[in-house]
ZAGURO-346022 format. One record per residue: x, y, z of N, C-alpha, C in turn; residue in one letter. Coordinates in nm, 4 decimals. Example, Ala and Ser with C-alpha at 12.3 -4.5 7.8 and 13.67 -1.06 7.14 Angstrom:
<tortis>
{torti {1.3190,-0.5690,0.7800},{1.2300,-0.4500,0.7800},{1.3200,-0.3300,0.7800},A}
{torti {1.2850,-0.2250,0.7080},{1.3670,-0.1060,0.7140},{1.2900,0.0030,0.7870},S}
</tortis>
This chain:
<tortis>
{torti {0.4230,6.7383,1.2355},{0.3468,6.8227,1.3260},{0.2643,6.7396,1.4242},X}
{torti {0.2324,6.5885,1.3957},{0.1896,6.5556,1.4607},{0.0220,6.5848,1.4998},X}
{torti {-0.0180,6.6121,1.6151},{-0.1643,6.6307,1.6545},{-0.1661,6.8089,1.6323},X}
{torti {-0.0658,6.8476,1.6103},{-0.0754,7.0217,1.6203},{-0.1298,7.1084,1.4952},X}
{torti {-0.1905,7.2269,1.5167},{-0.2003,7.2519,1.3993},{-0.0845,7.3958,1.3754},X}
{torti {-0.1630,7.4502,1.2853},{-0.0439,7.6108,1.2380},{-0.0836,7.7402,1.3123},X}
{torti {-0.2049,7.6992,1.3302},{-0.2673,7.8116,1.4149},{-0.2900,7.8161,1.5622},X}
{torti {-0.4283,7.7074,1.5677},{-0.4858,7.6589,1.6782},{-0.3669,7.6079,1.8313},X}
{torti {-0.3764,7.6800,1.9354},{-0.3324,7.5534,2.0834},{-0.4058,7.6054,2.1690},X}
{torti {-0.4514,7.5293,2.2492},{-0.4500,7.3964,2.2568},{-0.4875,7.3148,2.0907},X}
{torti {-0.4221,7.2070,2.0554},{-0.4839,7.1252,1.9738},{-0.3792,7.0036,1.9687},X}
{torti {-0.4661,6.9452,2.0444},{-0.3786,6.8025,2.1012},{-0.4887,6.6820,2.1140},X}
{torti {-0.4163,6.5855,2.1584},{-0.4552,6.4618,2.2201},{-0.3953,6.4249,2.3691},X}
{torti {-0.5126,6.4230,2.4366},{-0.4892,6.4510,2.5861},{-0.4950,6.3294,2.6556},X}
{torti {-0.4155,6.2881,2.7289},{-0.4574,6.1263,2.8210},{-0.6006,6.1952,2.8893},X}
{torti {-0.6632,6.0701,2.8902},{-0.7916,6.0235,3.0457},{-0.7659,5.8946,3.0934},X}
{torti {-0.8685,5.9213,3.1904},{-0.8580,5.7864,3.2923},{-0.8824,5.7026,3.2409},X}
{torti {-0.8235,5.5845,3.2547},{-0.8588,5.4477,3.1777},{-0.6952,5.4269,3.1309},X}
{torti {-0.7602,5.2841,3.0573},{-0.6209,5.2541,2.9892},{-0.5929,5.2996,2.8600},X}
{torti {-0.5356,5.3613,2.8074},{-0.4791,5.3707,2.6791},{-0.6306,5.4810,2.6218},X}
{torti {-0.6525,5.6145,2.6828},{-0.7517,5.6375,2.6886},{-0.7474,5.8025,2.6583},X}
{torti {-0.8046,5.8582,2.5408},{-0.7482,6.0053,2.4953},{-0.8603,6.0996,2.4375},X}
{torti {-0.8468,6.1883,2.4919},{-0.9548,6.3044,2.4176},{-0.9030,6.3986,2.3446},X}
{torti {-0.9866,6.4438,2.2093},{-0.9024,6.5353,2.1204},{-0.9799,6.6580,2.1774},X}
{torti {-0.8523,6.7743,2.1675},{-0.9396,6.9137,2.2024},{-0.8939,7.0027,2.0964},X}
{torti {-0.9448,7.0855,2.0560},{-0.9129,7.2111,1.9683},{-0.9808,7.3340,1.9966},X}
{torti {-0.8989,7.4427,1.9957},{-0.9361,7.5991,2.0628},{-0.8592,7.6764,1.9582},X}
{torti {-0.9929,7.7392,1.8880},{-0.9299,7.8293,1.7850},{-0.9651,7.9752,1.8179},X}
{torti {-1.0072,8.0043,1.9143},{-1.0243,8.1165,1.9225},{-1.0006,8.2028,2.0774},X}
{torti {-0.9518,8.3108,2.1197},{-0.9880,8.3421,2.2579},{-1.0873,8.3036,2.3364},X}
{torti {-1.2296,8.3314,2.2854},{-1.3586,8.2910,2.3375},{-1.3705,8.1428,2.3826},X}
{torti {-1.2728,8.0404,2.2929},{-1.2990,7.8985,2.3274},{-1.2228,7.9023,2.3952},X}
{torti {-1.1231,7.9929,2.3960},{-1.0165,7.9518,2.5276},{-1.0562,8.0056,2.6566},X}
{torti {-1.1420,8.0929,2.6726},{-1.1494,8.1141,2.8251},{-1.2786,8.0049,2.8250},X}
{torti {-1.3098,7.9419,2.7829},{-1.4835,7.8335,2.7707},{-1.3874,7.7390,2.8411},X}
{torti {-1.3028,7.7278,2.7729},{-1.1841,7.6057,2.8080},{-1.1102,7.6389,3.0027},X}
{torti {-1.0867,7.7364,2.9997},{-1.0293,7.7497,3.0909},{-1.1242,7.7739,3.2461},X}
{torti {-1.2658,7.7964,3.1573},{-1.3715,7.8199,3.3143},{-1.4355,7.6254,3.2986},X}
{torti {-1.4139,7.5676,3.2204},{-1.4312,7.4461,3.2498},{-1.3784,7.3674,3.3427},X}
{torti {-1.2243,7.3968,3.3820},{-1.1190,7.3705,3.4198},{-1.1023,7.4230,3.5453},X}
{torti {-1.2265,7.4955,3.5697},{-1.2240,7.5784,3.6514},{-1.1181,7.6752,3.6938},X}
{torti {-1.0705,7.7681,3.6192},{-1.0004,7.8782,3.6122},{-0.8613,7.8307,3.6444},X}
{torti {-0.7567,7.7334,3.6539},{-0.6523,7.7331,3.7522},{-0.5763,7.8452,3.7473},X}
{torti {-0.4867,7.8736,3.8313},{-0.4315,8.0379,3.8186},{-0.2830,8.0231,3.6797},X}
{torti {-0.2856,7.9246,3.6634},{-0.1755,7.8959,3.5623},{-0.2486,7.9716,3.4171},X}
{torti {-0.4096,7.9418,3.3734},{-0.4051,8.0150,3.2502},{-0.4313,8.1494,3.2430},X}
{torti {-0.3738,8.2373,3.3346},{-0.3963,8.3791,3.3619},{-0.2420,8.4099,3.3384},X}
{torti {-0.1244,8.3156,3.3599},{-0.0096,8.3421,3.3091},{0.0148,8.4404,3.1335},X}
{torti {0.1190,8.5087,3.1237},{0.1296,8.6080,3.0237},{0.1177,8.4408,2.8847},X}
{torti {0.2297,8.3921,2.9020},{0.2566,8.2862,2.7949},{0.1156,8.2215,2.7376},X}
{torti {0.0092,8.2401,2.8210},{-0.0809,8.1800,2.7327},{-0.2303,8.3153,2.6790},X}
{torti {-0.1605,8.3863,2.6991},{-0.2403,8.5250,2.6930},{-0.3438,8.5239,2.5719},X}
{torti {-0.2596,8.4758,2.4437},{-0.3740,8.5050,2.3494},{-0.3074,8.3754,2.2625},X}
{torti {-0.3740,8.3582,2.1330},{-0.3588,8.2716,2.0190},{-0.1870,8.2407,2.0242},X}
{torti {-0.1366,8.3462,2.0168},{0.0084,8.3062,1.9072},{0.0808,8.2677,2.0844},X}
{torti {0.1053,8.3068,2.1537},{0.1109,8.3165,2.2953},{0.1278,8.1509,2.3516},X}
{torti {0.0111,8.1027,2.3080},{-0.0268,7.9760,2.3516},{0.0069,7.9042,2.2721},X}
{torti {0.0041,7.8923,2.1585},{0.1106,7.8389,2.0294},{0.2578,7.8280,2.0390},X}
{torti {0.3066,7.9273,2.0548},{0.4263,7.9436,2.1096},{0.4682,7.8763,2.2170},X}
{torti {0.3843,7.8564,2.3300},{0.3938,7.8121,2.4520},{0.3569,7.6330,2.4574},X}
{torti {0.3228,7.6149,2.3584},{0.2486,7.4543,2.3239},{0.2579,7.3291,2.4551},X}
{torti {0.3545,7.3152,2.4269},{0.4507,7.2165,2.4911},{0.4335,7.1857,2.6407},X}
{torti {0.4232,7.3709,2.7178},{0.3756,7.3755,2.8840},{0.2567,7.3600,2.8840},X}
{torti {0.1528,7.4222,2.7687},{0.0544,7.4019,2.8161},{-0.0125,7.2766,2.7382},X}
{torti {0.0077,7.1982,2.6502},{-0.0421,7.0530,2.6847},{0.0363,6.9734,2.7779},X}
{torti {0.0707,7.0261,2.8769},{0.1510,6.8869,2.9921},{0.0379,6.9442,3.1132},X}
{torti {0.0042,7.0961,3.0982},{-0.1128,7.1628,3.1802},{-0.2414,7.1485,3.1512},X}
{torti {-0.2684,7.0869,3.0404},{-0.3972,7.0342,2.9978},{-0.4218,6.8876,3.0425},X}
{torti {-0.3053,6.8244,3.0604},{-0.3263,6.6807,3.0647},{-0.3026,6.6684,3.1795},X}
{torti {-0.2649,6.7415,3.2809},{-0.2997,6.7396,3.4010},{-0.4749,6.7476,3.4855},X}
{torti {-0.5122,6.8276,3.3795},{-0.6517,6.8265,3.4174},{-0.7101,6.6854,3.3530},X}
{torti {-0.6708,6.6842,3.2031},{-0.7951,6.5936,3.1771},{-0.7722,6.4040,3.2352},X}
{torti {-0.6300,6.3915,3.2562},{-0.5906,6.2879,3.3329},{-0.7129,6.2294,3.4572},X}
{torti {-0.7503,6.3486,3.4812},{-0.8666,6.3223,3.5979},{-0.9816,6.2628,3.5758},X}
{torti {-1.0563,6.2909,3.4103},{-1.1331,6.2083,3.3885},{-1.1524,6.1821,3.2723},X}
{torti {-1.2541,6.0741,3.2203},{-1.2632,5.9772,3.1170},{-1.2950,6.0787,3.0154},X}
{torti {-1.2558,6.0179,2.8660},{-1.2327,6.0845,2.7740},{-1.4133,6.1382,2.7012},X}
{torti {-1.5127,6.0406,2.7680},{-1.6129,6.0793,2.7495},{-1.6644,6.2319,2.8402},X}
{torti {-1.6464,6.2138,2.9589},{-1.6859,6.3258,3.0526},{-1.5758,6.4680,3.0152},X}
{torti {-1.5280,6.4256,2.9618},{-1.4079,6.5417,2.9172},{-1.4888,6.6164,2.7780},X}
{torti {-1.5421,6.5473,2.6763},{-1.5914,6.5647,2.5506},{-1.6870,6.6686,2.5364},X}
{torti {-1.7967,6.5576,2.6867},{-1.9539,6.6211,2.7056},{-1.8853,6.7544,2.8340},X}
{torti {-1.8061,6.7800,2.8772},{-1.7981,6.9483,2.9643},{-1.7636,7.0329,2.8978},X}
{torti {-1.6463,7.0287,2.7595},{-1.6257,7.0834,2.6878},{-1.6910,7.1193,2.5405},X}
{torti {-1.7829,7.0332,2.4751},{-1.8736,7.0330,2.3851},{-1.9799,7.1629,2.4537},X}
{torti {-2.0393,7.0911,2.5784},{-2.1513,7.1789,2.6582},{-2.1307,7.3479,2.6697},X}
{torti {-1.9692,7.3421,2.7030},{-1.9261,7.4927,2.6780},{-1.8655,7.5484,2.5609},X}
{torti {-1.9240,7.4760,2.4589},{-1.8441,7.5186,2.2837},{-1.7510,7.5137,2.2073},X}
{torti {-1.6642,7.3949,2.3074},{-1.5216,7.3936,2.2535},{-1.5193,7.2896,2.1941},X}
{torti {-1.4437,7.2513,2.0803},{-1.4156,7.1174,1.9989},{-1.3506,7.0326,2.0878},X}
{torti {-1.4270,6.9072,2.0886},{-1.3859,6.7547,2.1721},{-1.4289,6.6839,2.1199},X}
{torti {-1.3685,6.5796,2.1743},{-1.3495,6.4334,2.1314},{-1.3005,6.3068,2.1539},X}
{torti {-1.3655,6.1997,2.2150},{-1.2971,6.0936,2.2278},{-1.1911,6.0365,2.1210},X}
{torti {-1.0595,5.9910,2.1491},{-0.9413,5.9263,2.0328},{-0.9936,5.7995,2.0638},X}
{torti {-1.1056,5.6990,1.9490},{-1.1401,5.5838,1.9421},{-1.0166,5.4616,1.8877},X}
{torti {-1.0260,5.3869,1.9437},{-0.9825,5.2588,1.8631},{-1.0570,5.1858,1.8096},X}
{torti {-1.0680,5.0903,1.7315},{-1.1325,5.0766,1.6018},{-1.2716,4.9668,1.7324},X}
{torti {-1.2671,4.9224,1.8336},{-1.3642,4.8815,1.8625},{-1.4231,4.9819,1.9199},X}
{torti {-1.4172,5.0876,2.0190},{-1.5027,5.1673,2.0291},{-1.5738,5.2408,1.9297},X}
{torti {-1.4908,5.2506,1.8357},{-1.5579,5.3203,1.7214},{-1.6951,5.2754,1.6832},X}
{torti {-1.6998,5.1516,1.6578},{-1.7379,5.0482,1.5825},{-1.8957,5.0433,1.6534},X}
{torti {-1.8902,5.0304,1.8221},{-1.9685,5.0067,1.9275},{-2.0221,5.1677,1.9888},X}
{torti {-1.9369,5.2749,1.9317},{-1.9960,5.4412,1.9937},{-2.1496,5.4359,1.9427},X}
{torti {-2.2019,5.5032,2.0291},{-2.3561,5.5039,2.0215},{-2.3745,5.6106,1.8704},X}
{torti {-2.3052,5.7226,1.8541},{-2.3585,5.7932,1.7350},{-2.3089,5.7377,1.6299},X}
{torti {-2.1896,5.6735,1.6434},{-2.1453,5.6342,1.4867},{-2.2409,5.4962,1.4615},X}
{torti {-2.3078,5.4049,1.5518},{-2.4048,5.3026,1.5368},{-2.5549,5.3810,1.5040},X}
{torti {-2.5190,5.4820,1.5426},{-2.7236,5.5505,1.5100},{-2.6924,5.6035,1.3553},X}
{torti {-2.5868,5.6488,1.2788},{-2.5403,5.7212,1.1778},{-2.5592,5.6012,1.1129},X}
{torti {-2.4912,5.4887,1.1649},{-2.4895,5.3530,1.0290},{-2.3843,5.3991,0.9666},X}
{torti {-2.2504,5.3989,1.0390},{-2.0972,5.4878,0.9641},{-2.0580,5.3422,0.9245},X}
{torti {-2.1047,5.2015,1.0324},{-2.0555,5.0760,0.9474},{-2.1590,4.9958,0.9546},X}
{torti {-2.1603,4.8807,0.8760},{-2.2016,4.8052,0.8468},{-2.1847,4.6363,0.8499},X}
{torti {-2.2508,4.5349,0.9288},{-2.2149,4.4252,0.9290},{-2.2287,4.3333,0.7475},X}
{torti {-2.1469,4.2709,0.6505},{-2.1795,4.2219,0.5465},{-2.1448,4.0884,0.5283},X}
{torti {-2.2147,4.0212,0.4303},{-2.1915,3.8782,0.4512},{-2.0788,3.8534,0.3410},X}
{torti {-1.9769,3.8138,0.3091},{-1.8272,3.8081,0.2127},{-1.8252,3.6969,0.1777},X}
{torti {-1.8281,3.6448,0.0524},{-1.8647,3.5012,0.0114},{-1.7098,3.4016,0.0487},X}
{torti {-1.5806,3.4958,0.0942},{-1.4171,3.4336,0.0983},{-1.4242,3.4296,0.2227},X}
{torti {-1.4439,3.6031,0.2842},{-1.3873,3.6665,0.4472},{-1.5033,3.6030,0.5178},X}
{torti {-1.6482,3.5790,0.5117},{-1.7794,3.5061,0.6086},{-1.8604,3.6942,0.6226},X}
{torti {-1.9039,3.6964,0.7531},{-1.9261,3.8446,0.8166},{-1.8280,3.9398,0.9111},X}
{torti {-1.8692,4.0581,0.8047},{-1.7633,4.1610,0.8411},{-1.8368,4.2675,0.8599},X}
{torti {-1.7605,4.3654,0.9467},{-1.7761,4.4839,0.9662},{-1.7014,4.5809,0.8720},X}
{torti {-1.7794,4.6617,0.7936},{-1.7237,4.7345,0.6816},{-1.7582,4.9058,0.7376},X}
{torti {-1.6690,4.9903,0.6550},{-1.7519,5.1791,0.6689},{-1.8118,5.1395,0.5823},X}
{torti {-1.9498,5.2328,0.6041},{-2.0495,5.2423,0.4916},{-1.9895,5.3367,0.4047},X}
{torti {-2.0588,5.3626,0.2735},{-1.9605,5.5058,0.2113},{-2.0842,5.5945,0.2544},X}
{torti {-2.0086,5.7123,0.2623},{-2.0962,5.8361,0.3613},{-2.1947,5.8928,0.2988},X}
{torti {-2.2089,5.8549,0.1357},{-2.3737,5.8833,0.0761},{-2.4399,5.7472,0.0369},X}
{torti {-2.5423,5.8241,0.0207},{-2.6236,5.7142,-0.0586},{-2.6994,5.7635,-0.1404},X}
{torti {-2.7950,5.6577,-0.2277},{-2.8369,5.7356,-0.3275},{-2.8862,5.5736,-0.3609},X}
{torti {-3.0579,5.5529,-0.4721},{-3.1017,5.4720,-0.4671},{-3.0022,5.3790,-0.5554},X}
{torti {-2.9277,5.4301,-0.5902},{-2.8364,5.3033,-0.6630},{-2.7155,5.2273,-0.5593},X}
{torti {-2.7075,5.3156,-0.4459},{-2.6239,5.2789,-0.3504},{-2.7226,5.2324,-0.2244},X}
{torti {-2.8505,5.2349,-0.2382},{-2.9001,5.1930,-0.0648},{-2.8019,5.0499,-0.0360},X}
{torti {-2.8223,4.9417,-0.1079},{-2.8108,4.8520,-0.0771},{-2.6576,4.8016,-0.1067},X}
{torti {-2.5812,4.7612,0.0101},{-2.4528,4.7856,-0.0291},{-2.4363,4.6565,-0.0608},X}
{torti {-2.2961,4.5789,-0.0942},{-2.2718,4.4595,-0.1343},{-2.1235,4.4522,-0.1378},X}
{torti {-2.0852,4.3175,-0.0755},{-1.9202,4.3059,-0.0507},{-1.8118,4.3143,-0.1284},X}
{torti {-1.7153,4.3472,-0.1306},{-1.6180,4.3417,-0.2432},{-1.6455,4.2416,-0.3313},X}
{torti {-1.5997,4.2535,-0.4672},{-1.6208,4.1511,-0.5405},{-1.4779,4.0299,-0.5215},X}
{torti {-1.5164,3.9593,-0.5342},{-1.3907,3.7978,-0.5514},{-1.3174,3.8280,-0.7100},X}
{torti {-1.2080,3.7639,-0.7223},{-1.1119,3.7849,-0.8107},{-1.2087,3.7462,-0.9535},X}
{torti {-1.1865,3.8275,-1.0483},{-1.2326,3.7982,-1.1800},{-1.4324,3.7712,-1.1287},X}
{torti {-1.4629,3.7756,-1.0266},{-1.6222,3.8189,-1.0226},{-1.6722,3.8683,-1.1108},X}
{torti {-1.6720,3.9692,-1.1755},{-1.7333,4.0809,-1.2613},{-1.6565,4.0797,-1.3959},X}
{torti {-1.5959,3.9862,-1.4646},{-1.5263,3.9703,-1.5394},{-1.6104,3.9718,-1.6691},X}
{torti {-1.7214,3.8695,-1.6782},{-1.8258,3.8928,-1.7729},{-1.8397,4.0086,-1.7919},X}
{torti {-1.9461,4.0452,-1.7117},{-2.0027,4.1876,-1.7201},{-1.9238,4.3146,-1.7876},X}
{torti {-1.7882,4.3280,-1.7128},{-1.7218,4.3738,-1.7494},{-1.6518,4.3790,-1.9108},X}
{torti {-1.6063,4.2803,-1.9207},{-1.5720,4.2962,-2.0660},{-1.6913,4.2346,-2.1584},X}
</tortis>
C-alpha cells in the first residue's frame, strides 16, 4: 500500500521545493478536505464529481495525488506543513535522519540524545520516549560480556 491508507485520500507523500524534499498530508474527513482545498486556494479541479466525497477521492487516488503535487511542488515542505496544520489538516515534513536529528521540536522534546560509547566514541542515540527516575539518566549500550558479573 505503500504511503496510502484504507480509508483516508489524500494520504500521501508529496514532493516540495528543494532537493529530495517531501511533505506528508492526511485528510480523513470532508471538513479536512475542503480546509485542504481552500488552502490551495480552491482550484476548479477539486469541485470535479471524482473527488466529491471520501470513497470518491479514494477511488480517484492516483489523479489526485499528481493534483496535489502540483500544488505542493511550489513550496517547501515546511511552508506546506505550517498552511495546512494552521487550517487543521494533518502535515508533515518526510525528514531524513539529519533533519530529524537538527528539527527544532524533536531537539526541544530531547527525542535524541548525544552519548559517550566506550567502542563507537559520541553518538547520537533516540531517547526512549519515557522516563522515570530509574531511567532519567541514560547510558550506552553495554560492550560484549559488560554485565556478565552482575548478571549471573
Amino acid at each position: 500500500m505503500g504511503n496510502r491508507d484504507e480509508i483516508m485520500a489524500p494520504h500521501a507523500c508529496y514532493p516540495c521545493k528543494g532537493e529530495d524534499k517531501w511533505v506528508a498530508i492526511a485528510v480523513g474527513t470532508d471538513e479536512k478536505w475542503k480546509s485542504l482545498c481552500k488552502v490551495m486556494g480552491d482550484p476548479a479541479w477539486t469541485e470535479d464529481e471524482k473527488f466529491s466525497d471520501q470513497y470518491n477521492r479514494w477511488y480517484n487516488q492516483d489523479e489526485l495525488n499528481k493534483l496535489i503535487a502540483a500544488w505542493t511542488k511550489d513550496y517547501t515542505n515546511y511552508e506546506v506543513m505550517r498552511k495546512l496544520q494552521k487550517a487543521g489538516v494533518a502535515a508533515g515534513p518526510s525528514f531524513n535522519i539529519e533533519e530529524l536529528i537538527n528539527d527544532p521540536h524533536t531537539k526541544k522534546r530531547g527525542i535524541f540524545i548525544e552519548q559517550n560509547h566506550p567502542a563507537a566514541g559520541k553518538t547520537i542515540v533516540y531517547r526512549s520516549p519515557w522516563t522515570s527516575a530509574l531511567t532519567a539518566k541514560s547510558r550506552p549500550a553495554p560492550l560484549l560480556g559488560q554485565d556478565n558479573n552482575y548478571v549471573l
